[in-house]
C-alpha positions in Angstrom: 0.0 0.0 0.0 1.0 3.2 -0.9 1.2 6.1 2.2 2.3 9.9 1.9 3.0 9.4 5.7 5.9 12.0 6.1 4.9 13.8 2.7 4.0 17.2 4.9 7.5 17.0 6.6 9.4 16.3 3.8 7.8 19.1 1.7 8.7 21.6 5.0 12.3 20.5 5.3 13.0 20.5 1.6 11.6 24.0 1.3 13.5 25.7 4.1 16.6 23.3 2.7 16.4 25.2 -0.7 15.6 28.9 1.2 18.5 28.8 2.8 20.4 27.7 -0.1 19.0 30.4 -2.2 19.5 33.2 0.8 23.7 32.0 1.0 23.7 32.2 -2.8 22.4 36.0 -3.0 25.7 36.9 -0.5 27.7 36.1 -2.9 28.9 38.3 -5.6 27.1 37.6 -9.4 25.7 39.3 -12.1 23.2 36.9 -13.1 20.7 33.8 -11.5 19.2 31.4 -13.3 15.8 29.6 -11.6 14.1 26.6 -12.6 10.9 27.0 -11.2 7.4 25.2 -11.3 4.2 27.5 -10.9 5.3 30.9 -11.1 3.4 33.1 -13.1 5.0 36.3 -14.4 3.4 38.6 -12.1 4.6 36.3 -8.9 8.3 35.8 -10.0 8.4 39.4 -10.3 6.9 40.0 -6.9 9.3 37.4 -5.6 12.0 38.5 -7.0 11.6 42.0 -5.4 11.7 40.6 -2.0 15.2 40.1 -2.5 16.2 42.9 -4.6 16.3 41.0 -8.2 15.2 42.5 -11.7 13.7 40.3 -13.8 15.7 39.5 -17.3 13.9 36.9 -18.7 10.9 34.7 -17.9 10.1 31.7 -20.2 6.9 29.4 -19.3 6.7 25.6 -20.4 5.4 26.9 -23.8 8.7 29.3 -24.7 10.8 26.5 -23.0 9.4 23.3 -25.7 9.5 26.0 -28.8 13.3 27.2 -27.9 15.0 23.6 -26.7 12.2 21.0 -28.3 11.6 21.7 -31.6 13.1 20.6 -34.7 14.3 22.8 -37.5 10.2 23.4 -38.6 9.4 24.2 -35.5 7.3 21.3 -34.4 7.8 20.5 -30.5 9.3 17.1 -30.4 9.1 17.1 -26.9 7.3 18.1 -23.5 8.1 20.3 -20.2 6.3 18.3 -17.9 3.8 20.3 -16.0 4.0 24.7 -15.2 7.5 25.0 -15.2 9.4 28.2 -16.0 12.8 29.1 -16.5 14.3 32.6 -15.2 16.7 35.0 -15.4 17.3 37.9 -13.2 20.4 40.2 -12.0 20.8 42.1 -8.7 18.9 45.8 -8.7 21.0 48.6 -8.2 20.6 50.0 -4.4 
């Protein structure tokens, strides 16, 4: 039988796990970040990213993502990006 027993937990722990990863990453000194994310909408990954003082470069949704990296040379999508995923780039905003 199949249980998500512990499913809650490990959601909490991998969450804070990646915050704090993220939080040591923005100390250090670069001119770019690069997130692979699932779920953010435009509007929110801006929002988020002003928490900590990013601009947003470039957003592209699972859409963008299968035209630019799946497609063959007539543009049909050979393959899938599984689910809401999005791919971002953003750079530190001036002070």
């Amino acid at each position: 039988m199949v249980t998500t027993k512990g499913i809650y937990e490990y959601v909490i722990a991998r969450t804070k796990y990646i915050d704090a990863v993220f939080r040591q990453v923005l100390a250090e000194q670069f001119d770019q970040i690069l997130i692979f994310g699932a779920g953010f909408e435009k509007g929110q990954i801006e929002q988020f990213l002003a928490t900590y003082k990013l601009k947003l470069i470039d957003h592209k949704d699972a859409q963008e993502l299968e035209k630019a990296y799946f497609s063959d040379s007539n543009g049909k999508v050979m393959g899938r990006v599984n689910g809401t995923h999005c791919l971002v780039t953003a750079e530190k905003s001036l002070p």
